[in-house]
MINU-667824 format. One record per residue: x, y, z of N, C-alpha, C in turn. Coordinates in pm, whole numbers, plus 50000, padded with zeros to 5 digits. Example, Ala and Ser with C-alpha at 12.3 -4.5 7.8 and 13.67 -1.06 7.14 Angstrom:
<recs>
513194943150780512304955050780513204967050780512854977550708513674989450714512905000350787
</recs>
This chain:
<recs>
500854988150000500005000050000500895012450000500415025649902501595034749898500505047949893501285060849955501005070149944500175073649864500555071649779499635079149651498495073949633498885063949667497025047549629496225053649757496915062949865495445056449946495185072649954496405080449900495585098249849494695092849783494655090049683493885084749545492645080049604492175068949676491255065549695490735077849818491285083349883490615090149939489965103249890490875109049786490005120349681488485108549565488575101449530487535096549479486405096249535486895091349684485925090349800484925106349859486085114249908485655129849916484955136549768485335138649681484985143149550484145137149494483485120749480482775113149418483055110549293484115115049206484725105749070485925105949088486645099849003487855101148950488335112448850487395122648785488175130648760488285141648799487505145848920487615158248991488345154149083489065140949111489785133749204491395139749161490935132449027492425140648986492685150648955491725161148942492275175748960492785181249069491775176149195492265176549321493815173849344494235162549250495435154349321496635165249225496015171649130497305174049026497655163148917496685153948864497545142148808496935137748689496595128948622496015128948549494995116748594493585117048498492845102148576493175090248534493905089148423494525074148449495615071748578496095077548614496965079248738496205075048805494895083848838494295078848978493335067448912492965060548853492785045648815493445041348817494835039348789495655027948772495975025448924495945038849033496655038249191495785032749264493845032349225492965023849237493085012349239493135007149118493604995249074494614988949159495424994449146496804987249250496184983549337495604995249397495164990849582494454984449614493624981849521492514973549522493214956749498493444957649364494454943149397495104934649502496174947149557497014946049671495824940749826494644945849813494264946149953493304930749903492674928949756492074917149725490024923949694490054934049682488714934449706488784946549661487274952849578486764964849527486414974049662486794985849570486804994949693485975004649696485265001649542483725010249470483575002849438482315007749406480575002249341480875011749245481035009549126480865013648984479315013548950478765021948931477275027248898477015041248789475935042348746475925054848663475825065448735475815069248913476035077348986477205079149025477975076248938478925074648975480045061849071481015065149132481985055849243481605058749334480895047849398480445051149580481075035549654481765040849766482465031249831481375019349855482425007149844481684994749918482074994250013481624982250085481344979350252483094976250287484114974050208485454976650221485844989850198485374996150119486055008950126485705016450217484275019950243483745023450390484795013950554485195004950504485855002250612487195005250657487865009150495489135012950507489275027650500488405036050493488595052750515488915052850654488355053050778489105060350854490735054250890490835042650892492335041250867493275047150782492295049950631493015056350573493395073750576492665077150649492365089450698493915088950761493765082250900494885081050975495765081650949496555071750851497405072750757498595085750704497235090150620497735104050607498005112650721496955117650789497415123250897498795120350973499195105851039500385103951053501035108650957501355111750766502385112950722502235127650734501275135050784501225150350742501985150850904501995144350960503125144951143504235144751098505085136451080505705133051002506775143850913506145145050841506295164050741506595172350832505245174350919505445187751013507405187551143506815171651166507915174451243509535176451196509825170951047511185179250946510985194150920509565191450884509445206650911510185217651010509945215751123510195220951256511585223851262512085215051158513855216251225514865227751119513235235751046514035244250989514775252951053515945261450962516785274951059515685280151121516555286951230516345300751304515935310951266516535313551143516795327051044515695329550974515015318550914514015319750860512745306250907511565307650842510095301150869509755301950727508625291650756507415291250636506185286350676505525292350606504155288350635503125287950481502635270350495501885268050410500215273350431499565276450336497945280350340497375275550238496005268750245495305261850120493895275250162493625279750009491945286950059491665286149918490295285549957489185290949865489275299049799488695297449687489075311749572488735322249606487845324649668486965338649700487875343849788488155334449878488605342050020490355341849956490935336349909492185337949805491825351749763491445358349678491255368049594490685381249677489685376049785488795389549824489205393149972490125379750048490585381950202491875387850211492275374850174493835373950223494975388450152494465390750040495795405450035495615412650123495055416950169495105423850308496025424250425495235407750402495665397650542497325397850540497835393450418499135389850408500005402250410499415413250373500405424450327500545427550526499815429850602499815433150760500945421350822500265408350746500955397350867502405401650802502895402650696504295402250633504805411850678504405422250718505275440150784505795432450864504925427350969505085421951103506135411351108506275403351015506995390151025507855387050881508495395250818509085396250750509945382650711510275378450781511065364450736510315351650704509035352850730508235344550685507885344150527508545326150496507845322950341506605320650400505995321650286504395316950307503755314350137503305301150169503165295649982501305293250036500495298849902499515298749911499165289449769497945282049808497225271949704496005277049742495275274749643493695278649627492805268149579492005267449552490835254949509489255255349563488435248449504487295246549600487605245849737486425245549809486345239649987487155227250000487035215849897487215202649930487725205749879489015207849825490205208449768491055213049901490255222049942491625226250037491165219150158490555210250181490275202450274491115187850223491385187650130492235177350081493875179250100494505191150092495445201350055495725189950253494975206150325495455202050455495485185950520494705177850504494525164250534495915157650494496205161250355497645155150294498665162350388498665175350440499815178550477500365192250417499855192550284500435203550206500165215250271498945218850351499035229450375499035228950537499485243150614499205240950749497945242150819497465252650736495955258350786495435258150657493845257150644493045257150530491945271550578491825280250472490755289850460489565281850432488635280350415487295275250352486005285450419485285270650319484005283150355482885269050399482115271550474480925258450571481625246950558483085243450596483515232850534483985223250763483575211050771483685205450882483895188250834485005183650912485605173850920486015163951028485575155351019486135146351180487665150951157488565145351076489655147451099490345162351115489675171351117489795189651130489175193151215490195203551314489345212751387488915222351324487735231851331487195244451230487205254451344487935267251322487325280851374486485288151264485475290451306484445297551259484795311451235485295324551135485575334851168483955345551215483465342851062482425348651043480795343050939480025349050967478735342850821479405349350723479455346350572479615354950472478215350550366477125357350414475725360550348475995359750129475225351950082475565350149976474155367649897474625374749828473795387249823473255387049683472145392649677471815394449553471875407949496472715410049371473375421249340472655425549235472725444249166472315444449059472655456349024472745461848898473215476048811472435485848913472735493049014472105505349058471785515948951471895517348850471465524848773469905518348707469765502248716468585497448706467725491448816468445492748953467395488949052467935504549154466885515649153466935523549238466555523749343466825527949456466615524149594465115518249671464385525249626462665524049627462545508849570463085507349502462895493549379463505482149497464385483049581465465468849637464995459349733463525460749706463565453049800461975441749706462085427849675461595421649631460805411049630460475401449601459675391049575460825381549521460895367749572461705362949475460475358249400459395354049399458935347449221459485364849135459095374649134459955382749076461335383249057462135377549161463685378449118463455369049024462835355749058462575342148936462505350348776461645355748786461315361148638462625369748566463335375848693464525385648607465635374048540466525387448445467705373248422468545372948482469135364148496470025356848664471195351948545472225356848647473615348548625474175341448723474365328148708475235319048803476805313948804477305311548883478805311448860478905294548881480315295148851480725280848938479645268548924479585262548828478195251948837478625240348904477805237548981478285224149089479025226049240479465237249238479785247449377478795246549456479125247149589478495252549701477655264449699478095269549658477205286949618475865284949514476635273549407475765275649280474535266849272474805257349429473685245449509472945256449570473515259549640472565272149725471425279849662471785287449594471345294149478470305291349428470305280849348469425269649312468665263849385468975261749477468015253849627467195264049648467305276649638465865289149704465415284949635465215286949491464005283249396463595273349381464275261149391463655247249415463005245849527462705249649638462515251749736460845256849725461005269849649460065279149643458765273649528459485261049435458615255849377458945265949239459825273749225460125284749093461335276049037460935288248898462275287148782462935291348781464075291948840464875310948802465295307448629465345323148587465535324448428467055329448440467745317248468469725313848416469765317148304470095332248227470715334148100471875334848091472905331948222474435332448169474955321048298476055314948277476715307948369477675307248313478975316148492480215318948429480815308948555482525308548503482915300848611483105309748720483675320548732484285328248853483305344948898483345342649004483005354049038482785367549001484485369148976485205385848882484215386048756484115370248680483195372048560481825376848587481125368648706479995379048741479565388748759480395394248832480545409348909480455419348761481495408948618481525420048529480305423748433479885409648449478625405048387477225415348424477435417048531476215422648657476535438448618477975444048615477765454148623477235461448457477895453748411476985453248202475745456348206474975451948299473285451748344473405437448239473775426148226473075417148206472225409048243472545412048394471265401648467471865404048637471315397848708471515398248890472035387648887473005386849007473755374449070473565372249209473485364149259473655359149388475285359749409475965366649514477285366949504477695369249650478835358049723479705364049842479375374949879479095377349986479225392350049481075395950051481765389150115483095394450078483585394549977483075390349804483005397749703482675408949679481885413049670481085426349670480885437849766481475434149954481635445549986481665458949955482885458949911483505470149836482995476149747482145471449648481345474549503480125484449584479685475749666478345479349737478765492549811479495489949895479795505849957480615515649843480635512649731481105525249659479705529149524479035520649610477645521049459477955517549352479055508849325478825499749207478025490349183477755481149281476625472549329475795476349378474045472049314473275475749452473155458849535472865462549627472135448149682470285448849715469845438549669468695437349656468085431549748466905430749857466705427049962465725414349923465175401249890464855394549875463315391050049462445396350022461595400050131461065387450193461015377950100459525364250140460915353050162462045353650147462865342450126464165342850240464725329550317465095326450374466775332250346467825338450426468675343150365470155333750354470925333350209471165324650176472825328850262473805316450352474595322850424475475311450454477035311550422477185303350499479095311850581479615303450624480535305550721482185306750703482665311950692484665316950660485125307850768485525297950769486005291550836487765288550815488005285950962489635281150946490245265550963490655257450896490355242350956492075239650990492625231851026493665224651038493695210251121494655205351096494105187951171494275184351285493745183051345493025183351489494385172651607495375166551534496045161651605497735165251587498045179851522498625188651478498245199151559499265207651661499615220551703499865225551613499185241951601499775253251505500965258551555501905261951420503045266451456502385280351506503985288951508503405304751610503395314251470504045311351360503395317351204502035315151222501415305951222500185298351179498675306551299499035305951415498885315951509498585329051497499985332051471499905349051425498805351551313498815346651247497955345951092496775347151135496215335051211495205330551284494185345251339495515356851451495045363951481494645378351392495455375151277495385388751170493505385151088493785368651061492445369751011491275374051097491765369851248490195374551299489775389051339490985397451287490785409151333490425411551196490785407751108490425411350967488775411250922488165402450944486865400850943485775402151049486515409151137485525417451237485635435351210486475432751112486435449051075487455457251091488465455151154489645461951216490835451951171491705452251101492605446951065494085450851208494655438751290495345440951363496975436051323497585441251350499275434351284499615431351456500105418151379500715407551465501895414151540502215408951652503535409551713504675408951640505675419351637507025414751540508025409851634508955396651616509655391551671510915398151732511045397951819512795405851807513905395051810514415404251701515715395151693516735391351776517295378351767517575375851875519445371551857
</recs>
């Protein structure tokens, strides 16, 4: 049994195919079939149910995840503790986040924590939620950004809600106008991002919910494309509140108040693995983000040299 075979089966497992498995992994999907294959051989027994829903574990593979869980975790110990024995002189610190919070948090975050701690590398990866819940589990990263994302094998700090908003050309929804009906939002044209996302489930779930259609005339992958989309007046988006902050308080965005409907919201969370101490980089960081998203951005303690 090897590293890679039981990454492999464990992104198939988290992700539900093999080829968002292997995007996750970096590899290609014959890679992660053939590391299947192996393991499966090696142990004597299928480790999916092959179905048109896809790969869903059998009563062996369900038996071998949390060991395999373990596994990793021991090798992400392992890591950390060579880790540890870097110089004096310098540190590093790994981070896995979310695109949004990649793009719309962290420059902030990093430009404060870096005044402060100057000798710190710090290598950032981005991806879905479960990507960077994959990231940290392997080891690669120290701390994971995400967003509603909870794990037996992760502890989560909760920073804040980040309310998903419904946005639109203020030059076509004037103030009197913002506040709505969704079977009316149903009828306007709607742009969605990210299809198969967390956001783009959400989204979709009010109106399924509500027993409506929404009228989807555009679906982009990223956000920035929305935001550009929205401000064109092509249609309203449902979008991050820590996207659009900024737009909104400068009246580029309006936000639209959705009156009869439940508000769509979920949580900035911080995860790392629960049988792993944070280094005092990881810490410091820790404390820049939470000052960061309560509104007041605080810079960390600077070390003195010693």
């Amino acid at each position: 049994m090897e590293i890679g075979q039981v990454e492999a089966f464990l992104a198939v497992g988290t992700f539900g195919g093999f080829r968002r498995a292997a995007q996750a992994l970096r590899v290609t999907q014959p890679a992660v079939s053939a590391r299947i294959k192996a393991l499966e051989e090696s142990l004597g027994v299928p480790l999916f149910d092959r179905g048109r829903g896809g790969p869903a574990l059998s009563a062996a593979g369900r038996a071998l995840r949390p060991h395999a869980e373990q596994l990793l975790q021991a090798v992400a110990l392992a890591r950390q503790a060579v880790h540890n024995l870097r110089p004096a002189s310098g540190s590093a610190l790994q981070i896995a986040a979310a695109l949004s919070i990649c793009t719309y948090l962290l420059p902030d975050v990093l430009k404060r924590f870096q005044a402060a701690r100057p000798n710190v590398m710090i290598t950032v990866r981005s991806g879905h939620s479960k990507e960077v819940l994959e990231m940290v589990l392997r080891g690669e990263a120290e701390i994971g950004l995400a967003r509603s994302l909870h794990h037996p094998a992760v502890e989560t700090v909760s920073l804040r809600d980040d309310p998903l908003v419904l946005v639109g050309r203020p030059r076509a929804w004037p103030a009197r106008t913002r506040r709505v009906r969704l079977e009316a939002v149903a009828d306007q044209p709607l742009i969605f991002f990210d299809r198969g996302s967390s956001d783009w489930t959400l989204s979709h779930g009010l109106f399924r919910r509500a027993g409506l259609v929404p009228n989807v005339v555009l679906e982009v992958e990223t956000i920035e494309t929305a935001k550009r989309m929205v401000d064109r007046g092509i249609g309203l988006a449902f979008l991050p509140h820590l996207a659009v902050a900024s737009e909104i308080r400068r009246r580029r965005l309006a936000a639209i108040d959705i009156v009869d409907a439940e508000p769509l919201s979920r949580s900035l969370d911080v995860i790392h693995p629960r049988q792993r101490p944070l280094s005092a980089e990881a810490l410091a960081l820790l404390q820049v983000l939470r000052a960061a998203v309560s509104g007041t951005i605080a810079t960390p303690t600077r070390r003195r040299r010693r």
